[in-house]
C-alpha positions as CSV (number, residue, x, y, z in Angstrom):
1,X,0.0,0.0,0.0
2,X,1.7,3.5,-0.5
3,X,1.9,6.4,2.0
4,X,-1.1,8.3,0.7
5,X,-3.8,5.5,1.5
6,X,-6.4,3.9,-0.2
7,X,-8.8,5.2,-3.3
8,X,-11.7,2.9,-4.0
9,X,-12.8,3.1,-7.9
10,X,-16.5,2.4,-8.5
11,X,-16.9,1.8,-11.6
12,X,-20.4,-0.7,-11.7
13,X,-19.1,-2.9,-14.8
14,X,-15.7,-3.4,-14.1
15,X,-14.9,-3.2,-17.4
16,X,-16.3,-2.8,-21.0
17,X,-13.7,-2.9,-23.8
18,X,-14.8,0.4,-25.4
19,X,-13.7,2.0,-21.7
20,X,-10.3,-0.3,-20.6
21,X,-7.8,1.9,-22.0
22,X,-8.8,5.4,-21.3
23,X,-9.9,4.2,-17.4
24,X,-6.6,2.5,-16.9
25,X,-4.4,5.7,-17.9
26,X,-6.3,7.4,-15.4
27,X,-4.1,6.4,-12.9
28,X,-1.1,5.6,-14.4
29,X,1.0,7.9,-12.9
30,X,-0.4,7.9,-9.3
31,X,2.1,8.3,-6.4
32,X,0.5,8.3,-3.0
33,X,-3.0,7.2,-3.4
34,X,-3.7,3.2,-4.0
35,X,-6.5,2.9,-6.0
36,X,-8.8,-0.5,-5.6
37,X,-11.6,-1.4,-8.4
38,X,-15.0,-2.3,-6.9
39,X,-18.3,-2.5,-8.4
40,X,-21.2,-5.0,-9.1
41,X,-20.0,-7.7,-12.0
42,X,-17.1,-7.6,-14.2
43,X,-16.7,-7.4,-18.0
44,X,-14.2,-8.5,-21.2
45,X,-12.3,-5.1,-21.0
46,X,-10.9,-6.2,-17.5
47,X,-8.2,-8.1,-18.5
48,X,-6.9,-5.2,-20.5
49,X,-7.2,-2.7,-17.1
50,X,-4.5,-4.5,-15.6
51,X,-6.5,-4.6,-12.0
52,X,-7.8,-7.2,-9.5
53,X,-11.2,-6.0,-8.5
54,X,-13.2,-6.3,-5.4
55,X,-16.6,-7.0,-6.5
56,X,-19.8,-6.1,-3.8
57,X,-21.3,-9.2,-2.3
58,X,-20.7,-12.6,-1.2
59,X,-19.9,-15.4,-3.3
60,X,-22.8,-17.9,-4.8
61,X,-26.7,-17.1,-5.1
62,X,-26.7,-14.7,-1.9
63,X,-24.5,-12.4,-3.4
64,X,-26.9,-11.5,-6.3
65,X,-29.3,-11.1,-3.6
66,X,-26.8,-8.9,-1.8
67,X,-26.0,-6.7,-5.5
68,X,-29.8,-6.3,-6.4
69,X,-30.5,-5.0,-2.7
70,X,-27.0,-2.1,-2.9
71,X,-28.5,-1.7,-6.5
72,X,-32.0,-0.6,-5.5
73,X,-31.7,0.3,-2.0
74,X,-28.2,1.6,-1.4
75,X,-28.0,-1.0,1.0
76,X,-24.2,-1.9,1.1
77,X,-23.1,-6.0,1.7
78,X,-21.5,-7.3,4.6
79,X,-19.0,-8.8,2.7
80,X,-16.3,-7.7,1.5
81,X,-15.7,-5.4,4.5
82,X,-14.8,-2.2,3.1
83,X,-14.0,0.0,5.9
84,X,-11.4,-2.6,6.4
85,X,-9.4,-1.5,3.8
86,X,-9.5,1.9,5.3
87,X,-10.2,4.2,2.3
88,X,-9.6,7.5,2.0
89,X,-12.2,8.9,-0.7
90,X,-13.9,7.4,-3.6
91,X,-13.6,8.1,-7.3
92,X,-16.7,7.2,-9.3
93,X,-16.9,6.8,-13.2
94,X,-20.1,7.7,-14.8
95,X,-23.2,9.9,-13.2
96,X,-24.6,6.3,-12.9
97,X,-21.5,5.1,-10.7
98,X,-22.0,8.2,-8.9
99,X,-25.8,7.6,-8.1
100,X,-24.6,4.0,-6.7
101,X,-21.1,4.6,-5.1
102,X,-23.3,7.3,-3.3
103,X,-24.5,4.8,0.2
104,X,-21.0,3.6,0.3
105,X,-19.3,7.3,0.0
106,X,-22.0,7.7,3.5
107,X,-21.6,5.0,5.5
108,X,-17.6,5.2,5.4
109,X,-18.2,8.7,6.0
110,X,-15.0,9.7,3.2
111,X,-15.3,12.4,0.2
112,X,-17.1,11.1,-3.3
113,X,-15.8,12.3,-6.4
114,X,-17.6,11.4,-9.5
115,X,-16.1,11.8,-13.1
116,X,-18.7,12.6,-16.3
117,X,-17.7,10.9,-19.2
118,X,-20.1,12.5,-21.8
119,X,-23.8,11.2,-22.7
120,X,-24.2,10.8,-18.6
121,X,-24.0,14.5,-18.9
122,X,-25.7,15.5,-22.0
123,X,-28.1,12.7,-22.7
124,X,-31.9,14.2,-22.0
125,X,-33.4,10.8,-21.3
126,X,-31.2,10.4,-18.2
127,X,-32.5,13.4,-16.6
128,X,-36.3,13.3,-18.1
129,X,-38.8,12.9,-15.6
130,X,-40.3,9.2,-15.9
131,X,-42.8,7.4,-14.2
132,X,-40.6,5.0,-12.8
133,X,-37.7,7.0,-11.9
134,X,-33.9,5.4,-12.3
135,X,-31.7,5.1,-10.0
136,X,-29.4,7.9,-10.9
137,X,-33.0,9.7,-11.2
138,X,-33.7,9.0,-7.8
139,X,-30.8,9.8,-6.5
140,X,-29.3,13.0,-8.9
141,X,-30.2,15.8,-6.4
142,X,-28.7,13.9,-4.0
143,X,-25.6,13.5,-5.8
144,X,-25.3,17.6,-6.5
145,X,-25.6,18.1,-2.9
146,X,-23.1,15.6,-1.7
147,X,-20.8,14.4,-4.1
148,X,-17.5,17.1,-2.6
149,X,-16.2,17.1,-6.4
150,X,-17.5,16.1,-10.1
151,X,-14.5,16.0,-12.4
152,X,-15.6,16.8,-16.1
153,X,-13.3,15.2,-19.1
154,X,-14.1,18.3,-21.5
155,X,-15.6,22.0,-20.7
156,X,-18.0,21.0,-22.8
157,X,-19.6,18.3,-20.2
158,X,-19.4,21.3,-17.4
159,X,-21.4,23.0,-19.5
160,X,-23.8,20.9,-19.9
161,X,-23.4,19.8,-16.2
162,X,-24.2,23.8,-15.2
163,X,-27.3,23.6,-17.6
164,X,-28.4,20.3,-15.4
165,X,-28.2,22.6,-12.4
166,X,-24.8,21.0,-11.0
167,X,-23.4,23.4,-8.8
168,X,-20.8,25.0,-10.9
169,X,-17.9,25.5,-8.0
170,X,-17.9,21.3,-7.5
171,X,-17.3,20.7,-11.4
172,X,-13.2,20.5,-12.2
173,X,-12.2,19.5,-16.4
174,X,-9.3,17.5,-16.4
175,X,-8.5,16.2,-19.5
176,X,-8.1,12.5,-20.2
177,X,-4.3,11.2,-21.5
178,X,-2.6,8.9,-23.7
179,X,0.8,7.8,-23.3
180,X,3.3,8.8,-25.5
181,X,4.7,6.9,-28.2
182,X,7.4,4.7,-27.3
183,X,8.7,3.2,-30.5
184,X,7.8,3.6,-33.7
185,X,4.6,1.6,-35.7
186,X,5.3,0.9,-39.1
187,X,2.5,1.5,-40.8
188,X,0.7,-1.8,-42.2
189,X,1.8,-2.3,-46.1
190,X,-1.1,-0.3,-48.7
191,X,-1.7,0.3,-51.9
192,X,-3.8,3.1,-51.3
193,X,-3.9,5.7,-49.1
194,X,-7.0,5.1,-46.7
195,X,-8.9,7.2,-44.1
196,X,-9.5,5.6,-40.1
197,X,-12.5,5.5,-37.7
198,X,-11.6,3.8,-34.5
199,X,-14.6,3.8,-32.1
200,X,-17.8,2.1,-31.3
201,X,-20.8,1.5,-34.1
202,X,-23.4,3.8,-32.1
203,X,-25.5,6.9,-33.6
204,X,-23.3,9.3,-32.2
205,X,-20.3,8.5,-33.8
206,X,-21.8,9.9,-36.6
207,X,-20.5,6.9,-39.0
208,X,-23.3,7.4,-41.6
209,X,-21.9,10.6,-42.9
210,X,-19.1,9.5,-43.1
211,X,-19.6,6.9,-45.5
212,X,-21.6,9.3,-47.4
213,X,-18.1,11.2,-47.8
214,X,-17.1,8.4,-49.0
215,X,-19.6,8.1,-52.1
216,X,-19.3,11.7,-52.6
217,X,-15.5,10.6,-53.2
218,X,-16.1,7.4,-54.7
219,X,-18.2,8.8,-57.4
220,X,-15.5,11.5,-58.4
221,X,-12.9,9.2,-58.6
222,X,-10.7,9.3,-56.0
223,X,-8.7,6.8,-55.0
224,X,-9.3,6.5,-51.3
225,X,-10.3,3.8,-48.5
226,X,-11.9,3.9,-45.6
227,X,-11.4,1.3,-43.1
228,X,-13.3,1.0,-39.7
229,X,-12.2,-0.1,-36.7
230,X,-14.8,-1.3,-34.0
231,X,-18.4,-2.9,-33.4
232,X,-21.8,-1.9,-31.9
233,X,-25.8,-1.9,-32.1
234,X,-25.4,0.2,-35.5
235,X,-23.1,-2.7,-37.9
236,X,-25.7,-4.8,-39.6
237,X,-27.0,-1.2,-40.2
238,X,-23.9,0.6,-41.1
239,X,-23.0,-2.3,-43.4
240,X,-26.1,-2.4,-45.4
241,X,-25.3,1.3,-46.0
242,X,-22.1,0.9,-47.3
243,X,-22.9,-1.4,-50.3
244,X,-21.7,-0.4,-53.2
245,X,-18.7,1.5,-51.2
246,X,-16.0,-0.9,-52.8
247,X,-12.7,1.3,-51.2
248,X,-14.4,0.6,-47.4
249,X,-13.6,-2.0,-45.2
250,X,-15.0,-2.8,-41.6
251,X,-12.2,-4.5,-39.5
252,X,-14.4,-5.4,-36.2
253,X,-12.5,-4.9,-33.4
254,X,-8.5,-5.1,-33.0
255,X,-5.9,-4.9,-30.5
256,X,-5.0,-1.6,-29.2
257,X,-1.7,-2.3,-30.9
258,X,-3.2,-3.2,-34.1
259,X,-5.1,-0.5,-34.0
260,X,-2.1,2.4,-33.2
261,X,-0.7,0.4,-36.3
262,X,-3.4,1.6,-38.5
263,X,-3.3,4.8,-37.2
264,X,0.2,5.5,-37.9
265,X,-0.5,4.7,-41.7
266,X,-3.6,6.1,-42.2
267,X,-3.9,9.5,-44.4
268,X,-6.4,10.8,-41.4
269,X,-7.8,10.1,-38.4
270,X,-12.0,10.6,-38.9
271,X,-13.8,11.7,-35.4
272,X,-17.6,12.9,-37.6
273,X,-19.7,12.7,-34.2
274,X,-22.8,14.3,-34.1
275,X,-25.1,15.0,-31.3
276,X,-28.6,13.2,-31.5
277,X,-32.2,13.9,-31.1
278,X,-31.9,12.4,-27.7
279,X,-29.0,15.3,-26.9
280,X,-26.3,12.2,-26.8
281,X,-22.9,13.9,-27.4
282,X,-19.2,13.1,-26.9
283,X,-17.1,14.4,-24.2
284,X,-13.5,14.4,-25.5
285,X,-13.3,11.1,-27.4
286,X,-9.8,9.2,-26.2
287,X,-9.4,8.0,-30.0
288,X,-9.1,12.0,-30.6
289,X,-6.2,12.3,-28.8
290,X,-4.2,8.6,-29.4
291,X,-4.4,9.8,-33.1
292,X,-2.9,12.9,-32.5
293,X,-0.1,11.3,-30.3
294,X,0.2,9.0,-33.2
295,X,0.9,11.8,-35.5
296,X,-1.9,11.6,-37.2
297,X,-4.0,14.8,-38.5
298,X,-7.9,14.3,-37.1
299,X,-11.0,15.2,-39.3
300,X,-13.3,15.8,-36.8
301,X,-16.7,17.2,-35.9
302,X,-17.0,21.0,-34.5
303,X,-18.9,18.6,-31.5
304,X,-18.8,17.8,-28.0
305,X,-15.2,18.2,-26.6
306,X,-13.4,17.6,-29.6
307,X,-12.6,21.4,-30.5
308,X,-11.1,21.3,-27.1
309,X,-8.2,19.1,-28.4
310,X,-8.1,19.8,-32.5
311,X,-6.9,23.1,-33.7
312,X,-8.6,23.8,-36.8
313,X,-6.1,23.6,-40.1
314,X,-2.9,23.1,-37.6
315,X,-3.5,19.8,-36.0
316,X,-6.5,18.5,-38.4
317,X,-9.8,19.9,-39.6
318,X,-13.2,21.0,-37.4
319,X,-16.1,20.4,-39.4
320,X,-19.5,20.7,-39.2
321,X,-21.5,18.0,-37.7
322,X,-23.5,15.6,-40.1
323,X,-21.7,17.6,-43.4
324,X,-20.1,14.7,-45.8
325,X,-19.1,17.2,-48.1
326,X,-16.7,19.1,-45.4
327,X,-15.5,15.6,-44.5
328,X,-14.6,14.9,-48.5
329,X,-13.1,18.2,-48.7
330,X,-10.7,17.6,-45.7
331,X,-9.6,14.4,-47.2
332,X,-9.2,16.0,-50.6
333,X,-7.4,18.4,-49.1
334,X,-4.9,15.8,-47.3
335,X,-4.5,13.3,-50.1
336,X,-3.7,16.4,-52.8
337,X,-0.7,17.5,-50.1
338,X,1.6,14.9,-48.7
339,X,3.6,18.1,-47.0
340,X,0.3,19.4,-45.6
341,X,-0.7,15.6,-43.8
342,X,3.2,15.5,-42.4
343,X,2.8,19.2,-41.0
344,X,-0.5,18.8,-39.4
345,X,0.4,15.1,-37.7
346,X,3.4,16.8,-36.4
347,X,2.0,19.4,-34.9
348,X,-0.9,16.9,-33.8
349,X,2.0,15.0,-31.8
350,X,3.7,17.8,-30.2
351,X,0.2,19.2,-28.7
352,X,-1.2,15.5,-27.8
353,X,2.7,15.7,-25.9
354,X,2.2,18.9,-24.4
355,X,-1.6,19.0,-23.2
356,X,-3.2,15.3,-23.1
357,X,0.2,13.1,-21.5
358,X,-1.5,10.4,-19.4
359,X,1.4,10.8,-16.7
360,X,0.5,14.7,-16.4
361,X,-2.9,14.4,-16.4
362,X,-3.1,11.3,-13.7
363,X,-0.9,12.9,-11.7
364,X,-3.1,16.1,-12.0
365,X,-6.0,13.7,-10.9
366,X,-4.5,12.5,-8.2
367,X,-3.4,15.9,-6.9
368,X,-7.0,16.4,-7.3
369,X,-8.4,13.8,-4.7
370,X,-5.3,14.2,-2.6
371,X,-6.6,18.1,-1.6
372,X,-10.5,17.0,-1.4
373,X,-9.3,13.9,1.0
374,X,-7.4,16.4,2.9
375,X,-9.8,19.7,3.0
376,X,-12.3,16.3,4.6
377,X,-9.9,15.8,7.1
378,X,-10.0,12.4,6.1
């Protein structure tokens, strides 16, 4: 255990693949504090956390009992003994995590801190009034009055926190990190010079318009791919829309390696989020910034948190949201000028070094929690 104590991690699904990565860097370069995972179940992205987990409960059929009871009720199990391991705050991911780490946070009388990822924030369904309220419903005023901090991964999310009626002196953006490159990725072998989209299949990704850009280039002749990188609810329906799109190619999921591989070859980086009807958005997508620490210039959508990272014609292209002809143009503009791709990845690097390095910004996190454990006096 270090010298600075224990931080528990609630994080309720311990952990998807889509969230491994950008979670683990989060305390990569933590010092004092010893963080411990616990939440309800675990999922496939654990193995690529690198963390053992304490998960609420006890073992067999009771311990379902026991998660369904914390679940609904905030009524915390007997086992594992938590105050045992003598924690000094708790770090929740998600407003949902927040809502449910929230009886713990009480009973062992330390500081909650929640983190807001994105569509937590801006999603309107999560804060609509419903006859049979949620539990992060139930439990969201709550939450404003005690959580001590609520960490925000763009100023875009304490924006739309603010416009929630979060109290605006609890909400702290720190940005999320990626490491920096190590060693060089040589890019996989190609014939043609192809655009990337890393992320998951889901409606705001804004995927569609992207393969639209892709006709709109198609049908003008250009020789370009597209390949995709990822999976989700949206594939059967992304696929059927790219028929007749002979230059795109959907990958499924890779390894992170495999996929910093395709990054490193790839004529762009293609971030075309959108925000839907339902006022889903992004915060700061991670893939934004592992592109740009990739050297990789990032056509991406004047959206969500992503202006907060991409510098308009110095580090990529902002365009507007649900446009394939801005996309098209951007890529024209990249593929026409070798010099201008190798400028703008450059410059992509050196900012992804200087603002968005996963030591930096952990360490900033955990300088964070270290001064809310201490003004607790816990």
């Amino acid at each position: 255990m270090t010298e600075g104590g224990v931080l528990l991690v609630y994080r309720d699904r311990i952990v998807p693949h889509s969230e491994a990565h950008f979670l683990r860097r989060q305390y990569l370069g933590f010092r004092h504090l010893a963080p411990i995972w616990i939440g309800r179940r675990t999922d496939l992205g654990l193995p690529d956390l690198g963390a053992e987990p304490i998960l609420l409960g006890r073992h067999g059929g009771f311990g379902a009992v026991d998660r369904l009871l914390f679940k609904q009720f905030g009524r915390i199990p007997r086992e594992p003994d938590l105050a045992m391991l003598r924690p000094r705050l708790i770090h929740a991911h998600f407003g949902k995590g927040g809502a449910l780490a929230l009886p713990i946070a009480r009973a062992l009388k330390v500081p909650l801190v929640v983190t807001f990822h994105g569509g937590d924030a801006t999603k309107n369904n999560h804060y609509r009034r419903q006859l049979i309220p949620t539990i992060f419903q139930r439990r969201c005023t709550a939450l404003k009055q005690e959580a001590t901090l609520i960490i925000c991964v763009a100023e875009h999310i304490r924006s739309a926190l603010i416009s929630r009626g979060f109290p605006p002196a609890k909400l702290k953006v720190i940005y999320y990190g990626v490491e920096p490159e190590t060693g060089s990725y040589p890019p996989p072998p190609a014939t043609r010079p192809y655009l990337l989209f890393v992320g998951r299949f889901v409606e705001k990704k804004g995927i569609g318009y992207l393969l639209d850009a892709m006709r709109l280039l198609q049908n003008e002749g250009t020789t370009l791919d597209l390949v995709l990188v990822g999976e989700g609810p949206m594939s059967e329906v992304l696929s059927r829309k790219s028929e007749g799109l002979y230059s795109t190619r959907f990958m499924g999921r890779l390894p992170n390696e495999e996929v910093r591989r395709k990054m490193s070859g790839a004529l762009a980086l293609c971030v075309p989020s959108v925000s839907t009807r339902d006022g889903d958005s992004e915060g700061l997508p991670n893939v934004v910034i592992e592109g740009m620490a990739a050297a990789v210039p990032v056509i991406g959508s004047d959206q969500g948190g992503i202006g907060e990272a991409v510098e308009h014609e110095r580090t990529g292209f902002l365009v507007p949201p649900a446009n394939p002809q801005a996309i098209a143009a951007a890529a024209r503009r990249l593929l026409s000028d070798p010099t201008l791709r190798h400028r703008m990845g450059s410059a992509a690097q050196v900012a992804a070094s200087e603002h968005f390095n996963a030591f930096t910004q952990s360490r900033a996190l955990e300088d964070t929690l270290l001064a809310v454990s201490d003004s607790s006096g816990v």
